[in-house]
C-alpha positions in Angstrom: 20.4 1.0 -20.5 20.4 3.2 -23.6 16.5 3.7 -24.6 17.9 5.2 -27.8 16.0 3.1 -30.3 13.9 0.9 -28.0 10.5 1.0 -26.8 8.9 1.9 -23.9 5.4 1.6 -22.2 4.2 4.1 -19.4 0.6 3.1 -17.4 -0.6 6.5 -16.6 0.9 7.8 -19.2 -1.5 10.7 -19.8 -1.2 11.9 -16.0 1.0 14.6 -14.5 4.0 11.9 -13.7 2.9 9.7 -16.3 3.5 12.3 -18.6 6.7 14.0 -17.8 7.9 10.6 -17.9 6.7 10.0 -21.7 7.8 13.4 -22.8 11.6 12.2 -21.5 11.4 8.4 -22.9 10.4 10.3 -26.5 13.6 12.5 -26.0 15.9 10.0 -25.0 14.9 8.4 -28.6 12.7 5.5 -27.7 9.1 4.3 -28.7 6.6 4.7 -26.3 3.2 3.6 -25.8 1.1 5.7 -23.1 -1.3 3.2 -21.6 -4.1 5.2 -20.0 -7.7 4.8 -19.0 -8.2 8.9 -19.7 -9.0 8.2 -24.0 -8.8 12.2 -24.7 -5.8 13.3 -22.8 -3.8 10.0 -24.0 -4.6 10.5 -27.5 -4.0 14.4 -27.2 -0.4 13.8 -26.3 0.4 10.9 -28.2 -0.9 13.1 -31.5 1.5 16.4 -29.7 5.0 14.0 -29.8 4.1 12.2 -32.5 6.7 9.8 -34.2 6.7 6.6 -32.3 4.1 7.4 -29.5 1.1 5.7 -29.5 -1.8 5.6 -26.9 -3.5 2.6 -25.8 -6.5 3.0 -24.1 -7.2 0.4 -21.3 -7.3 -1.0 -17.8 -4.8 -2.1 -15.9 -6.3 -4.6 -14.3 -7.5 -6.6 -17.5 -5.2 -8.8 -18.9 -6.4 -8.4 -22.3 -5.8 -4.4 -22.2 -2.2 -5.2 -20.9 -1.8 -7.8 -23.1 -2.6 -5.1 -26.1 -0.6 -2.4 -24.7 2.7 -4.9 -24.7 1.9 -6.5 -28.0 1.6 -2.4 -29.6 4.9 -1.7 -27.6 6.9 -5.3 -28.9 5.7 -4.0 -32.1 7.5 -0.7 -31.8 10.7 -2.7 -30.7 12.1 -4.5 -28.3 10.0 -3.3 -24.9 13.0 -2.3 -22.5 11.6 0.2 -20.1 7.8 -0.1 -18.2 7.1 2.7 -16.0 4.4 1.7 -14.0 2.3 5.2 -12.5 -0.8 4.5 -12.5 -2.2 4.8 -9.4 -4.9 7.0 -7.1 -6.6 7.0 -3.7 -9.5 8.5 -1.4 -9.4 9.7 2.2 -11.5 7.8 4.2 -11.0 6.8 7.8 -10.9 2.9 9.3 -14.1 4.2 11.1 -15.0 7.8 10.3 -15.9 10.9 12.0 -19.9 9.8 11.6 -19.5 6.3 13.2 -19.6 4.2 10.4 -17.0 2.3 9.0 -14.7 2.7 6.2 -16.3 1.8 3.1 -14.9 -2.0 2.0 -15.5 -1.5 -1.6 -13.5 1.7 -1.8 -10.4 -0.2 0.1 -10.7 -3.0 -2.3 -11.1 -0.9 -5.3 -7.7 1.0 -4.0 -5.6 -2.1 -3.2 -6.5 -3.6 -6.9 -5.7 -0.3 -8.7 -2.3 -0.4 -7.1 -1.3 -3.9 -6.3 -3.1 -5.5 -8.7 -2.6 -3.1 -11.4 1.1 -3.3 -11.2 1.9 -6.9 -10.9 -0.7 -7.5 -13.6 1.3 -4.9 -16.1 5.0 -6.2 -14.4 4.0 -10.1 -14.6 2.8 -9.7 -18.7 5.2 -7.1 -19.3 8.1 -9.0 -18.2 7.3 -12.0 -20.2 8.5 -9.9 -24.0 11.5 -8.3 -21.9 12.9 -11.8 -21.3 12.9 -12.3 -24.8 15.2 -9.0 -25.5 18.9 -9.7 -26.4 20.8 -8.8 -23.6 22.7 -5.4 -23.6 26.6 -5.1 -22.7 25.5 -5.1 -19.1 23.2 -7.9 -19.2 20.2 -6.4 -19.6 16.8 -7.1 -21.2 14.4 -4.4 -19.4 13.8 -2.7 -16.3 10.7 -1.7 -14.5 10.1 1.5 -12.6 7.3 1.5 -10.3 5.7 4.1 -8.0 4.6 4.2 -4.7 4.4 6.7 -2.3 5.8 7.7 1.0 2.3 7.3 2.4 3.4 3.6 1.9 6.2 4.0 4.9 4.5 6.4 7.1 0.6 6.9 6.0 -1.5 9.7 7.4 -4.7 9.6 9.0 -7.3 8.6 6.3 -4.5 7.2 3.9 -5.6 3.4 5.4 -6.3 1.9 1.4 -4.0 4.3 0.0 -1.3 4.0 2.5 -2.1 0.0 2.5 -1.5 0.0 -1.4 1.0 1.7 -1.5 3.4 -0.2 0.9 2.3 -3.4 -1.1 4.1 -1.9 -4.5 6.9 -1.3 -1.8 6.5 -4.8 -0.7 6.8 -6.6 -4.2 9.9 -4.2 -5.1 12.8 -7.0 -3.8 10.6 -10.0 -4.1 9.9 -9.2 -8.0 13.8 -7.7 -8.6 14.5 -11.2 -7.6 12.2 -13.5 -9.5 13.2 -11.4 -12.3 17.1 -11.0 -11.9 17.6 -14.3 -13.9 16.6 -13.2 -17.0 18.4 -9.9 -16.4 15.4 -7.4 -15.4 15.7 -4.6 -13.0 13.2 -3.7 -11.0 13.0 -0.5 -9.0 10.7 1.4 -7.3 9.9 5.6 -6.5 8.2 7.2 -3.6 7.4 10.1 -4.3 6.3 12.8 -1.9 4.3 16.1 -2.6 4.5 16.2 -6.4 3.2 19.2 -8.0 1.0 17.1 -10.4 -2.0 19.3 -12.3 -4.2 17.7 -9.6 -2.0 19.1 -6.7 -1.6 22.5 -8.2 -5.5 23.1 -8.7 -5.7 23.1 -4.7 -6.2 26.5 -3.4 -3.2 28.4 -2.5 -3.7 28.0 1.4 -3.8 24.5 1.1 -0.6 24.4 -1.3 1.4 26.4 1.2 0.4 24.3 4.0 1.6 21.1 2.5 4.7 22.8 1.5 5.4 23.9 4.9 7.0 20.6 6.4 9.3 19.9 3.3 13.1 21.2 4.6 14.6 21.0 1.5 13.4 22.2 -1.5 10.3 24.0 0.2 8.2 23.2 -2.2 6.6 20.5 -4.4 8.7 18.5 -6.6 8.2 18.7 -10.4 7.0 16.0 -12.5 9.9 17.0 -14.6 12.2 15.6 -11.5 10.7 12.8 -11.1 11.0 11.4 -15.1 14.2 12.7 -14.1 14.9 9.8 -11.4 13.0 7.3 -13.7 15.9 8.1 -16.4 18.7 7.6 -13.9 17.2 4.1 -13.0 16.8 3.2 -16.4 20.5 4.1 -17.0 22.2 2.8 -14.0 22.5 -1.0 -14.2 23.3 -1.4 -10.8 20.1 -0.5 -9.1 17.7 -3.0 -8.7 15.4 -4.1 -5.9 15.6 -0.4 -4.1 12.7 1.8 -3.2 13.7 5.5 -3.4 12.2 8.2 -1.7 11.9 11.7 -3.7 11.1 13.9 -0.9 12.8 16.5 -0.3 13.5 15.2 2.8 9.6 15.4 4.1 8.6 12.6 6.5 4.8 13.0 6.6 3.5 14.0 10.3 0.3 11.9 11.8 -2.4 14.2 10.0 
């Protein structure tokens, strides 16, 4: 799908990832709106590209926040692209080194950031795509959503974030298919070690270590890599319902 002249929406869109992946939508010639909860940082970049970006400063698990993000990005044009990377977790152990047990309010907050976040924005979302005219291929939107490896193999302490995780995973085929009728794709990344702001402010010793058991790039991936995947799924109109893994071929060991 050509974004040339259509708009765009990216949840997280003021983030490391989020952000790489507006910067490439606003190159590729499209609209986008950057939905974030962070006011500043969203407004900061949205003044930076200016043109046809616009920040929209909400929650993703409120329906009337979505439902304002979509309406600004219909507005724009016809919404053809939702990158969905919102999307954060804690360490914390099913029962933890002290005895006690994993804190239920944190796992729930986690599981309703990611799973309930992203079906809220996918389920509104795709409601103005089916009402696109279809492109040469068929086409009226596609969805990117993002996971995380820790959602195939999760780590010690990555139960809510490993949990959430594999339930973006989860609604990847299910979702491609409910959708496929009124020609949406939907896709999903998992991503590894990204090299996000938040990532690169660890201390050096800790960077290196989690670098160690990457074969191939040793080193973090760039956000820059990862809009770069988002771009290829938005142009290829023969991927939908996959999950890919940007890894550099690092499966995560126990702990």
């Amino acid at each position: 799908m050509n974004l040339n002249g259509r708009s765009t929406l990216v949840t997280g869109g003021a983030g490391g990832l989020g952000e790489a992946v507006v910067r490439s939508f606003a190159a590729a010639g499209a609209s986008v709106v950057i939905f974030d909860a962070a006011a500043d940082r969203a407004r900061h970049l949205a003044d930076e590209l200016g043109g046809s970006v616009l920040a929209v400063v909400g929650d993703v698990l409120s329906e009337t926040s979505v439902g304002e993000a979509v309406e600004v990005a219909t507005g724009l044009g016809e919404l053809s692209a939702v990158a969905v990377v919102h999307g954060a977790g804690v360490a914390a152990r099913t029962v933890n080194r002290d005895g006690t047990p994993h804190d239920l309010d944190l796992f729930q907050r986690t599981i309703n950031l990611n799973i309930v976040g992203t079906f809220n924005v996918v389920r509104l979302a795709a409601v103005a795509m089916a009402g696109n005219e279809p492109d040469e291929h068929g086409q009226r939107g596609v969805f990117i959503n993002t996971a995380s490896i820790a959602g195939l193999e999760g780590q010690t302490g990555q139960v809510a974030y490993g949990s959430a995780k594999a339930g973006i995973i989860g609604m990847t085929l299910p979702v491609a298919r409910d959708l496929s009728p009124m020609g949406i794709r939907v896709n999903t990344i998992a991503p590894g070690t990204m090299g996000t702001p938040l990532m690169r402010s660890m201390p050096e010793e800790m960077q290196e270590k989690l670098v160690s058991t990457i074969p191939f790039p040793r080193r973090m991936g760039e956000p820059a890599e990862f809009a770069a995947l988002v771009g290829h799924i938005v142009e290829n109109p023969y991927l939908n319902g996959e999950v890919i893994r940007l890894d550099g071929a690092l499966r995560f060991p126990p702990k």
